[in-house]
Structures are given as structure tokens and as C-alpha cells.
matplotlib code that plots the C-alpha trace (Angstrom):
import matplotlib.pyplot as plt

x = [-32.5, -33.8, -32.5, -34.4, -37.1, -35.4, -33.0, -35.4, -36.3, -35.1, -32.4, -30.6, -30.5, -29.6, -26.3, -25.8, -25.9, -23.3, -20.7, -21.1, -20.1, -17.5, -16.2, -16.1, -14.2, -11.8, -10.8, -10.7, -8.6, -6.1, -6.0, -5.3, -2.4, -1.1, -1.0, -0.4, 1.6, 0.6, 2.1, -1.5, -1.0, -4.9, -5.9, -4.9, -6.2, -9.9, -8.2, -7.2, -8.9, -12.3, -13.7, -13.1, -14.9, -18.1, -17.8, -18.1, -20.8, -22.9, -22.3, -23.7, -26.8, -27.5, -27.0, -29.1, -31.5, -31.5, -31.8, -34.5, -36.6, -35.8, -37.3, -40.0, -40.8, -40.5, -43.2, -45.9, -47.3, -46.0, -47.8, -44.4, -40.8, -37.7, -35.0, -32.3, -32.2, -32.8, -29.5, -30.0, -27.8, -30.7, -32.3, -31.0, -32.2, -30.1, -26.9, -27.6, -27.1, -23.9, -22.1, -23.1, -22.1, -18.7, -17.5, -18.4, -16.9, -14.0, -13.5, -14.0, -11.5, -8.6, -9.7, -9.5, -6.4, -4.9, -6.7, -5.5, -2.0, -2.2, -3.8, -0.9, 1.7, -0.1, -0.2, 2.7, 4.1, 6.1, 3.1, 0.2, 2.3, 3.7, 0.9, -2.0, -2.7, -0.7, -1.0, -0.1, 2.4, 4.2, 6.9, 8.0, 7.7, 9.7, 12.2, 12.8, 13.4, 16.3, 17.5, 19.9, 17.4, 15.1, 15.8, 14.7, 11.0, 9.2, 7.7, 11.4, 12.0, 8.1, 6.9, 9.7, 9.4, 6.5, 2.8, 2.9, 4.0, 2.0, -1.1, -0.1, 0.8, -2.6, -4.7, -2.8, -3.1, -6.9, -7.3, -4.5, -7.1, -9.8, -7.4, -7.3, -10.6, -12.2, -8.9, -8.3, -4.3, -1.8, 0.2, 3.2, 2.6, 4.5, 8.0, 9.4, 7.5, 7.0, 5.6, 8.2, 10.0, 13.6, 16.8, 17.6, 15.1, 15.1, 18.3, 20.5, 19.2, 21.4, 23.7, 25.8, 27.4, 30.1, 31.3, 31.3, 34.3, 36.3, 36.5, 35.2, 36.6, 34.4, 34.4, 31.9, 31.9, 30.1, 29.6, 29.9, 26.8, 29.2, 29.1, 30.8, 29.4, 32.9, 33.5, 35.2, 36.0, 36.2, 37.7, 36.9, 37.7, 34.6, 35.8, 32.7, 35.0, 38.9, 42.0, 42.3, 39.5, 40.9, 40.0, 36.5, 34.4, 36.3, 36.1, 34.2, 30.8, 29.5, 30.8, 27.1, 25.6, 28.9, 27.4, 29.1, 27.7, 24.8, 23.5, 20.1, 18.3, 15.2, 13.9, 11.3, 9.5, 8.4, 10.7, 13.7, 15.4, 16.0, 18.2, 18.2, 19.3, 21.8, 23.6, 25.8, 26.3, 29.7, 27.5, 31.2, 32.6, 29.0, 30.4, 27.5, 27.6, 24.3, 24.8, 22.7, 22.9, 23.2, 21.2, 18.3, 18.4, 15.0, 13.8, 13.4, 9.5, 10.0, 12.4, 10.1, 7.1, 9.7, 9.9, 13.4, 15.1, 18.2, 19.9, 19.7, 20.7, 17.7, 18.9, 21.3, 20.3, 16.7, 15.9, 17.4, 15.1, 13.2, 16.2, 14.9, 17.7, 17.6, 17.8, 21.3, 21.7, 20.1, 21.3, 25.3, 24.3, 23.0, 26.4, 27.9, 26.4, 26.9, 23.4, 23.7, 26.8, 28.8, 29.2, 25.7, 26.9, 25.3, 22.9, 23.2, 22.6, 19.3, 18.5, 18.8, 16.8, 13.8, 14.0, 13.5, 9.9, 7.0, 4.4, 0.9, 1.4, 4.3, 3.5, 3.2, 6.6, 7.5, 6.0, 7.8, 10.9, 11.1, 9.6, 12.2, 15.2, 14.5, 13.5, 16.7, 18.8, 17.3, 17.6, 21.5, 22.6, 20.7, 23.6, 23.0, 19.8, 21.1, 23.8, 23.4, 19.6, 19.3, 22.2, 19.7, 16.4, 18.8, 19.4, 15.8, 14.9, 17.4, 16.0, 12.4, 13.8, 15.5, 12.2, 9.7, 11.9, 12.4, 9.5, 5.9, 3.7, 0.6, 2.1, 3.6, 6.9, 10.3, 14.1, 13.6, 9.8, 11.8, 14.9, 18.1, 20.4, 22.7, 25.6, 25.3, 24.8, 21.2, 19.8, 22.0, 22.1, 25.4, 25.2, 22.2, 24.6, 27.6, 27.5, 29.9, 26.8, 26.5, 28.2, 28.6, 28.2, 32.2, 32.5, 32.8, 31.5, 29.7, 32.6, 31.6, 35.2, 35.1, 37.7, 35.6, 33.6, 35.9, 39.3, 39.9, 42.6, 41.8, 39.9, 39.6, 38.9, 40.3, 44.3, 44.7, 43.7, 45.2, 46.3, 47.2, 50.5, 50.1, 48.2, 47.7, 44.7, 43.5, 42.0, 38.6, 38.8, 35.3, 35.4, 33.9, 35.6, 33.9, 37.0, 36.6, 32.6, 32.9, 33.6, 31.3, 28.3, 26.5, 26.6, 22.8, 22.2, 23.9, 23.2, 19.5, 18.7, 20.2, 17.4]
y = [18.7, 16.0, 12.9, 9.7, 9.4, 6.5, 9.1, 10.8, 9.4, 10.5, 7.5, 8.8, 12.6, 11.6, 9.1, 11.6, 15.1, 12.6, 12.0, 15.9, 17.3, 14.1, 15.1, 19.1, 18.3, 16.5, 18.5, 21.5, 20.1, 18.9, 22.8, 23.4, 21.3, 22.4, 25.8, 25.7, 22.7, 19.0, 19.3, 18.0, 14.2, 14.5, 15.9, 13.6, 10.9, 13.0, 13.7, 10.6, 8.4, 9.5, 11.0, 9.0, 6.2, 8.6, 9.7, 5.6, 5.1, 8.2, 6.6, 3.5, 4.7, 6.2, 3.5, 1.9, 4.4, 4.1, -0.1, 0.2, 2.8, 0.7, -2.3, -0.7, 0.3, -3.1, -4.7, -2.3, -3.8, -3.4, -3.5, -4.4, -5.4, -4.7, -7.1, -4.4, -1.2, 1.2, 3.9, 6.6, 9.2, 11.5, 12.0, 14.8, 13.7, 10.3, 12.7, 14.3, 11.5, 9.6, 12.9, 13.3, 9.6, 10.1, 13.0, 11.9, 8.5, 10.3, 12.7, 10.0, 7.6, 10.5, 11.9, 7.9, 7.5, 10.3, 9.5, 6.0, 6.7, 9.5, 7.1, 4.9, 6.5, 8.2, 5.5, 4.6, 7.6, 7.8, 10.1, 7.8, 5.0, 6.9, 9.6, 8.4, 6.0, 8.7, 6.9, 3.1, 4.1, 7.1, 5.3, 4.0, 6.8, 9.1, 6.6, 6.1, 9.7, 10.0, 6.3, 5.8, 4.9, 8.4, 9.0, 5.1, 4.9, 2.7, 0.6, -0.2, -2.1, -3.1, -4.0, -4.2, -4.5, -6.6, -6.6, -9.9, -8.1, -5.3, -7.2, -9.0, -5.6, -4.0, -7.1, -6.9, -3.3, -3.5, -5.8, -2.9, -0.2, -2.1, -2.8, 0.6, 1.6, -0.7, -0.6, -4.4, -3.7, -5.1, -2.7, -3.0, -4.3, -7.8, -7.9, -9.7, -9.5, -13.0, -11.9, -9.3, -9.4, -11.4, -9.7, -10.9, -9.0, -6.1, -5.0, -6.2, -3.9, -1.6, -3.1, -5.7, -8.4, -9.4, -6.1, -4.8, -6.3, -3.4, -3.0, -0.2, 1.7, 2.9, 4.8, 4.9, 7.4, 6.5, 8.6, 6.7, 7.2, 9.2, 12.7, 14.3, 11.8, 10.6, 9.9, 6.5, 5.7, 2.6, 2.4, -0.3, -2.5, -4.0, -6.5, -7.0, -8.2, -9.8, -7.9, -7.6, -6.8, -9.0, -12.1, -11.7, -12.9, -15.5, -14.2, -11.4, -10.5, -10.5, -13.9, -15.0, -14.2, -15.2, -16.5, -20.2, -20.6, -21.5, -21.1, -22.2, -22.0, -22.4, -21.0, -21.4, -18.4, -16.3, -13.3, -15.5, -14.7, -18.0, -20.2, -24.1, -25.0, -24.2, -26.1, -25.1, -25.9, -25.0, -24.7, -25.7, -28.5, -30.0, -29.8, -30.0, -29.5, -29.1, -27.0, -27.8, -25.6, -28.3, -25.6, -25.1, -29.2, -29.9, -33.4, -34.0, -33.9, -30.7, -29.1, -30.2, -28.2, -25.3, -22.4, -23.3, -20.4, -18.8, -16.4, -13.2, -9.1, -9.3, -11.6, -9.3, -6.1, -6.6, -2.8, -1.2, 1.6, 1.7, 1.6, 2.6, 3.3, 2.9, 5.8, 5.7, 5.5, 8.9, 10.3, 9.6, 10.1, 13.8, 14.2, 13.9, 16.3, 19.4, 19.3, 17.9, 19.7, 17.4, 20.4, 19.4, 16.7, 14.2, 14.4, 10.7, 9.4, 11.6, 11.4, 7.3, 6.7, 9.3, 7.2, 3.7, 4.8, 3.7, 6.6, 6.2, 9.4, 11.5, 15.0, 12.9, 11.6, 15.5, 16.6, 14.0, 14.8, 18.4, 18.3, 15.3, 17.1, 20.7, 18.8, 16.9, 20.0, 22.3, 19.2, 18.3, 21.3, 24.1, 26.3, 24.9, 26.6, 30.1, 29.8, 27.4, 27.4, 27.4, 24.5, 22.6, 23.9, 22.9, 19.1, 19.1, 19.6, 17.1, 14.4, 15.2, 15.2, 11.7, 10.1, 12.0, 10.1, 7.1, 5.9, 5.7, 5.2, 5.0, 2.2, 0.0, 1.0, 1.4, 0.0, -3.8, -4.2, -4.3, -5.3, -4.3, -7.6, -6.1, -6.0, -7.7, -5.0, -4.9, -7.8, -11.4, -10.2, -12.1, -14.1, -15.7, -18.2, -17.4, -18.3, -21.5, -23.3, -24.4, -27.7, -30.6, -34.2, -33.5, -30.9, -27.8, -25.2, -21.6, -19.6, -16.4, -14.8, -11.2, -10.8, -12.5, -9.5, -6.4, -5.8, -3.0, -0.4, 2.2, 2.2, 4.7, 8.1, 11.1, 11.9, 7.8, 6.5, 2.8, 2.3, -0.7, -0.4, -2.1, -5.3, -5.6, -5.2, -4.7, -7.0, -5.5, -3.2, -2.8, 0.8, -0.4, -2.8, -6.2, -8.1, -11.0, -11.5, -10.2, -12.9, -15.3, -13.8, -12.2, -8.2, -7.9, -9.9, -6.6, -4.3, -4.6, -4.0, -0.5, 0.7]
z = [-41.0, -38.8, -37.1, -37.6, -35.3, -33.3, -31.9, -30.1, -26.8, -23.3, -22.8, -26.0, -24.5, -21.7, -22.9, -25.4, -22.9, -20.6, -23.7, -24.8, -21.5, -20.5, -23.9, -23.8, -19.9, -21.3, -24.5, -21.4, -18.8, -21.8, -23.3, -20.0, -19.1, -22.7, -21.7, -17.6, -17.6, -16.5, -12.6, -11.1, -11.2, -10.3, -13.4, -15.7, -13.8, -14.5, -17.9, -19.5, -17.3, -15.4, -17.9, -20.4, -18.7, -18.0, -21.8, -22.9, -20.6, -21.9, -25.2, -24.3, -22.6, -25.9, -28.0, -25.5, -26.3, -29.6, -29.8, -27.3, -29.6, -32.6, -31.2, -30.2, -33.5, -35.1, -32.2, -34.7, -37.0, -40.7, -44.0, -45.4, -43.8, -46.4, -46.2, -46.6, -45.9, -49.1, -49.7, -51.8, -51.5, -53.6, -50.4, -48.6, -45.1, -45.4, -46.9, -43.7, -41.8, -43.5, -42.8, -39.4, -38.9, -40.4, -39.3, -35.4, -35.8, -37.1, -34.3, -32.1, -33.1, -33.9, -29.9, -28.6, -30.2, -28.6, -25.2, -25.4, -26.4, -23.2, -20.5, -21.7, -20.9, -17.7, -16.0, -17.2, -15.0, -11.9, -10.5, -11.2, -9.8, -6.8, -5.7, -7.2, -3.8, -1.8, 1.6, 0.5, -2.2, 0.0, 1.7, -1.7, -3.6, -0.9, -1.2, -4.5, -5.1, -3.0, -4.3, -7.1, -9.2, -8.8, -12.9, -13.5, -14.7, -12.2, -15.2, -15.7, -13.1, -12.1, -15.4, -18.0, -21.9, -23.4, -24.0, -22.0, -19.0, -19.6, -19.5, -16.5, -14.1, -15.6, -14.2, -11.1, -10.7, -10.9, -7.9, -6.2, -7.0, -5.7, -2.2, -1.8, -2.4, 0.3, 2.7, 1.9, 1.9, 4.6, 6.1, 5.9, 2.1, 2.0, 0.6, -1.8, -4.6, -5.6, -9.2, -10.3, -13.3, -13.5, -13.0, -15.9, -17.6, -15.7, -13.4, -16.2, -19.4, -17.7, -15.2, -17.4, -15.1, -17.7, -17.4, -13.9, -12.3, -10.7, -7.0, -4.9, -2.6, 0.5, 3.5, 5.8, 8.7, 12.1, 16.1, 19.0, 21.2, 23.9, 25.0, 22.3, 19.6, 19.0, 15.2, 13.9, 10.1, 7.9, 4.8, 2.2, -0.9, -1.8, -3.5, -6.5, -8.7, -8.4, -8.3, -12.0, -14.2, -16.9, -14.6, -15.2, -12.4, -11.2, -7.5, -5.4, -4.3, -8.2, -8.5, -7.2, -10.9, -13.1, -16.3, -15.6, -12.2, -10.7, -6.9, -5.8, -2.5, -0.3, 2.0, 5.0, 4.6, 1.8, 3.5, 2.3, 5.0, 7.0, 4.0, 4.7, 1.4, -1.2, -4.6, -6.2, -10.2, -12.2, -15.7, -17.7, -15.7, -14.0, -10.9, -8.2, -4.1, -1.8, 1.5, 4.1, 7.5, 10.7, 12.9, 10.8, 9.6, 7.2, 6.3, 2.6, 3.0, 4.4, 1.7, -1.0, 0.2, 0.2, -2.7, -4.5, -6.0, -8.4, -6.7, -8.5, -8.2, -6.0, -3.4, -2.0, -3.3, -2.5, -1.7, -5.1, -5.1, -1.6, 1.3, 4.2, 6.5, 10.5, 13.1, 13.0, 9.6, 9.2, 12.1, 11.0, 7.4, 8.9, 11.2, 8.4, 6.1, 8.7, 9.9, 13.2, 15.4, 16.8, 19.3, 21.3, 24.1, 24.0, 20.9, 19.7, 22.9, 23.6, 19.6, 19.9, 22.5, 21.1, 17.8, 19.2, 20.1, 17.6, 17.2, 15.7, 13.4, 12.2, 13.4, 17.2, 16.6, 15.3, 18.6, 20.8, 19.0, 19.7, 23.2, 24.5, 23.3, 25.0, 27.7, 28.1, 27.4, 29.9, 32.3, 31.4, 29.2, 30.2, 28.8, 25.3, 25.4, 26.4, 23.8, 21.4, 20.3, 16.9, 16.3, 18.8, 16.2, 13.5, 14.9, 15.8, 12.1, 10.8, 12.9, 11.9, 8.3, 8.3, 10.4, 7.8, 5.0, 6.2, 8.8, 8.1, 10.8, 9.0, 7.2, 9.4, 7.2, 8.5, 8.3, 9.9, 8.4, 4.8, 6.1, 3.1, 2.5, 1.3, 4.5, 7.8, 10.5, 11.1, 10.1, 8.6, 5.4, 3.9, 7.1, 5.6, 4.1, 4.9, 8.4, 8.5, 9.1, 5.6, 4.8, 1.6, 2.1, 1.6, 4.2, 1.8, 4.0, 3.0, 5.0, 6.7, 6.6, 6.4, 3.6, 0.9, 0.7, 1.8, 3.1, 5.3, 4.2, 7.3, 10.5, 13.8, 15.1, 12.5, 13.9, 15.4, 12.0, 11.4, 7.5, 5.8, 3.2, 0.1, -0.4, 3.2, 4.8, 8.4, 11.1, 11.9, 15.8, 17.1, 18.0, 21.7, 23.3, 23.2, 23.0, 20.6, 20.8, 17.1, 15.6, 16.9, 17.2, 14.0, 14.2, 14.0, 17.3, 19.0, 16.1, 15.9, 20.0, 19.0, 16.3]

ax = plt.figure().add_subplot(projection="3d")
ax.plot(x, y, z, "-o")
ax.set_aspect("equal")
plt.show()
């Protein structure tokens, strides 16, 4: 049996030897993740994606084919032109071709199904959205997996429910492929996203504010940068919620979203981290009060060509999923865990002042790591090399683990180029508006007292501990003597010249 004679031109072979072998790659390198398992995020990108595309455009180029010989045909010259075309299933040769037809459209829209339903929820993967563009997408990805949210789908919180939103991160994402591919991205990438989804919509599928009011008890363990890295606790109430939970949210840090209320706020730069702004709306009653900070004063010309917004989950837990913590972060963090000795003199001091370095790659900063601290041991501790080696190694390793998860050099990322909100130590965080600054035409002021947030139940070195009995609560002791600067100046004007 034969194929009409349109078929038959080099333009069809060609589109039609391109779909064949797009076709027999992909129905391979699917058998084979069925029977090896799909752990190369790289194949299905080829899979469900590639070749898919190369398979479409073979198909085209032999439907190309095939017009182009048909019009060929109709530029001769005819003794007689039918209106329709004449069926008659009688004649074997067109038989032949209604079943050909049929069963390859068939085939082709059972395999497209299954390709399309695959390439959906490929790239609807943590892989393809956190390996595919290994170097831009790295420091996010490393951080989301050791973030609270590791067993959260990315699409979850990035994209959400809804063919509307679907649509929209798809278009987007094509201008992020094309970024990458020419090396059009900024690094770091700018934070916030100005585009992404509600809270509403997103944070709160899960976390339900009506019903999240109890406090939290926390303790936070810190070393002194002194010879023997001298340890000092803190013990905390958080208070998210008020004393009872049968209060509701009638006071605490979750009071900020309480269903009644309503706080708006502007902000000079799209970072949102200088506030100039802020109302305040009691949804029941009506009540309404504007804060305006007296340092940062803006003219009404000015505050109108600022971007207003309702605080949301987002405002103060801005880094949810991608926390990038600061040397000393990972370096207590590791104290803590046993994998730095506390026995090496002097390790937080020489570890410190390694880390406050910026190196152009991470296996320089590896190298610089390991080198500085032998160095400064055989200088000040040679005996720690004679006798204590591997707990040195094991430090070493530590540090090059908490800089490999945290600091990426390649892109610009690190702790203060996506600064967390949530807390006041290394950048203003709560201070953004409570500061005291903030004050009503009838002298309501944003208060920066400590104990709206947290009271302190313990504080000091393990065996000189200070408690509080009771309901009582402590009066914050810097653990180096400053006297009272505390409590005038913001913590991250000191904090932040120690990262």
C-alpha cells in the first residue's frame, strides 16, 4: 500500500524522521525512569519537555511538507477540479489511509495527554524549580530544604491554587528562562516579590490565624567571642497570642493580622524596610489613627508617590522558607549541636573574624578557612595541634558547612543581602515601627517596649542562671557590659558591625 503522492517529498521525510526519533526518545527515557527511577531532574526536562518540542516541530515541518506539495499540484493544470473530495471506502488505497490516519491521531493524542499531564506536574516539581537553573536558584533551594517548610511544594507558596495564577507564574517563568539563558539576571535576585501571591491565599491554607493564639516558650543559646567562647542563655515567652487562648487575638505579636483590625503602611523603598507611614483601622468600631515617624518626616506629595500596603504574614516573616542566617548564627547554631568544641580557645574569635571576609568563590573561602585557622593555632595554640587535631578538622568542617549553606558567593547571596524581619538583632526588623518614633495627630505612639513581644523568664551563663517566679519576668542584662546603651540605641547598629 502506498501513501498519496503529496507525502512524498524531502520536507515531509525530513519533519516526519524528526517526530519518529523525538518520539521513540521520549517513549525510552520514560521506560527508563519507570524501571530505574526518575532521580535525574535532567531527564525529564529532555523527557517531558525537550523533546516534546523537537517532536511538534518535526511535525510541522511535515505538514509543511505536505501543504507545500499539495499546492504545488493544484498550480498544474486540470481538465477538471471536484468541489469535494470523493470517499469511498470500496477503495482499498483510501481504507488504507483512514486507518493510518486514525490510529496515529489516536496514539498521538493518548501520548500528548500523558506528556501534558507529566510536563505539568514536572515543572510543577521542587526539582525543576530548584535545580533546573542550578546557579540562580541554589541559594534558595539549599535553604528551603533545611527550612520548615522543606515538605511544602514550592508551587504552594509561589503559585497557589488557580488556573489564573497558573497562567500568570508560567508567563513569568518564561521571561526567567530567557534571564538565564543570556545572563540577564541581577545578582543578588531582588527581594520582596512584589507579584507573589497573598498571605491570605497562601501562608493561611495552612497556618489559620483565628486559631493560633498560644504563647511559645524559647531558648536561645549564644558564646561570647572570649577565649573559652563563654556560653549565655535566654529564655522566652513569645507572646503570639495573650495569656489565655480563649481571648482570641486581642493582644500579642499575631495581633498584627486579627481579623478586626487593619494596619497599613508605606514605605520609601521597594525593600520595605524604611516605614514612614502607618494607619491603623479597628474594622468593628471605625476607629482610625495615622503614625507618622518625626525622623523620617514625608510631605504628602511625597507619600502619595509611595507603594501603600496591608501588613501581612509576610511583613515580619518575610524569609519563611529561605533564612539565611549570619556567621554567628551558624557558628552558635553549630556550638550547640556538638560540632564545634567549646574546648579550642579562642575559636569564635578566630572563626568571626575569617567569616566577615567576602570571597569571590566558595572553595576560596574553603581554602581561606582552613589555612587561617591552622595558621592561628600553630601561632597562639600550637599545643592544640599536637593534641587536639581532629576537634580542630572537625570545627574546620563545621564552619565550611554552615558558610556552604548559607553564603553564595556567586550570587551576591548572604544573611544582610535578604535581611529576615522577623527579630531586631541584625537588622530593625520590629524596630521598623516600633521605634517610639511613630506618633498620631493625638500622640498615640508605635511603642518599642520589649515586653510587647517577649518576656524573659531566664537569662545568663549555665550554673549563674537568673529565673523569674511566676508571672514575673526579667529586665533584659546584656551579657557584655554596655551599661544602659541598650535601650537607646537599636541592637542592629552594634549587631550588624559583628557579621
Amino acid at each position: 500500500m502506498k501513501l498519496p503522492k503529496h507525502y512524498y517529498s524531502w520536507t515531509t521525510f525530513i519533519g516526519g524522521t524528526i517526530a519518529l526519533i523525538s518520539l521513540f526518545m521520549i517513549v525510552l527515557l520514560f521506560l527508563m525512569s519507570l524501571v530505574f527511577g526518575d532521580n535525574d531532574n535532567y531527564s525529564g526536562l529532555f523527557t517531558f519537555i525537550i523533546l516534546p518540542t523537537i517532536m511538534f516541530i518535526g511535525l510541522a515541518i511535515m505538514f509543511i511538507g505536505i501543504l507545500t506539495r499539495i499546492r504545488r499540484k493544484r498550480q498544474l493544470p486540470v481538465e477538471k477540479e471536484l468541489v469535494f473530495p470523493v470517499i469511498d471506502f470500496n477503495d482499498s488505497r483510501q481504507r488504507f489511509i483512514v486507518f493510518i490516519f486514525a490510529i496515529g491521531l489516536s496514539i498521538f493524542i493518548v501520548l500528548s495527554a500523558l506528556g501534558s499531564y507529566q510536563a505539568f506536574h514536572y515543572t510543577e516539581s521542587n526539582e525543576f524549580c530548584g535545580t533546573l537553573c542550578h546557579t540562580v536558584m541554589e541559594p534558595e533551594y539549599t535553604a528551603y530544604q533545611g527550612s520548615a517548610h522543606a515538605r511544602v511544594q514550592c508551587v504552594e507558596c509561589h503559585v497557589g491554587s488557580g488556573a489564573g495564577w497558573y497562567m500568570r507564574s508560567k508567563l513569568s517563568g518564561l521571561y526567567q528562562v530567557y534571564s538565564v539563558m543570556v545572563g540577564a539576571y541581577p545578582t543578588p535576585i531582588p527581594t520582596p516579590l512584589h507579584n507573589l501571591r497573598p498571605a491570605q491565599e497562601t501562608c493561611e491554607k495552612c497556618h489559620w490565624p483565628e486559631k493560633f493564639y498560644d504563647r511559645k516558650y524559647v531558648v536561645h543559646k549564644h558564646y561570647l567571642a572570649d577565649e573559652e567562647s563563654t556560653e549565655w542563655d535566654i529564655g522566652l515567652v513569645m507572646k503570639t497570642g495573650p495569656s489565655y487562648r480563649a481571648l482570641g487575638q486581642i493582644e500579642g505579636i499575631h495581633w498584627h493580622i486579627n481579623s478586626d483590625v487593619k494596619i497599613e503602611y508605606a514605605s520609601t523603598n521597594s525593600k520595605r524596610d524604611t516605614i514612614v507611614w502607618v494607619r491603623y483601622t479597628n474594622l468593628k468600631s471605625g476607629e482610625v489613627h495615622i503614625y507618622k515617624d518625626d525622623n523620617k518626616a514625608v510631605d504628602d506629595e511625597q507619600l502619595a508617590l509611595l507603594e501603600f500596603r496591608t501588613m501581612d504574614c509576610l511583613d515580619c516573616h518575610n524569609r519563611p522558607s529561605h533564612d539565611y542566617k549570619s556567621p554567628i548564627r551558624f557558628f552558635d547554631d553549630a556550638m550547640t549541636a556538638g560540632k564545634i568544641s567549646r574546648s579550642l580557645p579562642d575559636i569564635k574569635i578566630a572563626a568571626m573574624e575569617i567569616l566577615r571576609n567576602d570571597f569571590p568563590t566558595r572553595d576560596s573561602a574553603f581554602s581561606y578557612i582552613e589555612s587561617e585557622l591552622y595558621d592561628y593555632y600553630e601561632m597562639m595554640y600550637p599545643e592544640v595541634l599536637e593534641s587536639d587535631k581532629q576537634i580542630l578538622d572537625d570545627a574546620i568542617m563545621a564552619i565550611k558547612e554552615g558558610y556552604a549553606q548559607n553564603i553564595f558567593p556567586k550570587m551576591k547571596v548572604k544573611w544582610n543581602a535578604y535581611p529576615n524581619y522577623m527579630g531586631h538583632l541584625e537588622n530593625d526588623g520590629c524596630y521598623r515601627c516600633h521605634n517610639n518614633s511613630f506618633k498620631s495627630q493625638s500622640n498615640r505612639v508605635i511603642s518599642r517596649e520589649c515586653n510587647l513581644c517577649h518576656l524573659i523568664k531566664e537569662q545568663g551563663k549555665p550554673g549563674e542562671m537568673e529565673f523569674a517566679t511566676g508571672k514575673g519576668f526579667l529586665e533584659f542584662v546584656h551579657p557584655v557590659d554596655i551599661k544602659e546603651k541598650w535601650k537607646t540605641v537599636f541592637c542592629a547598629e552594634c549587631h550588624k558591625e559583628l557579621y
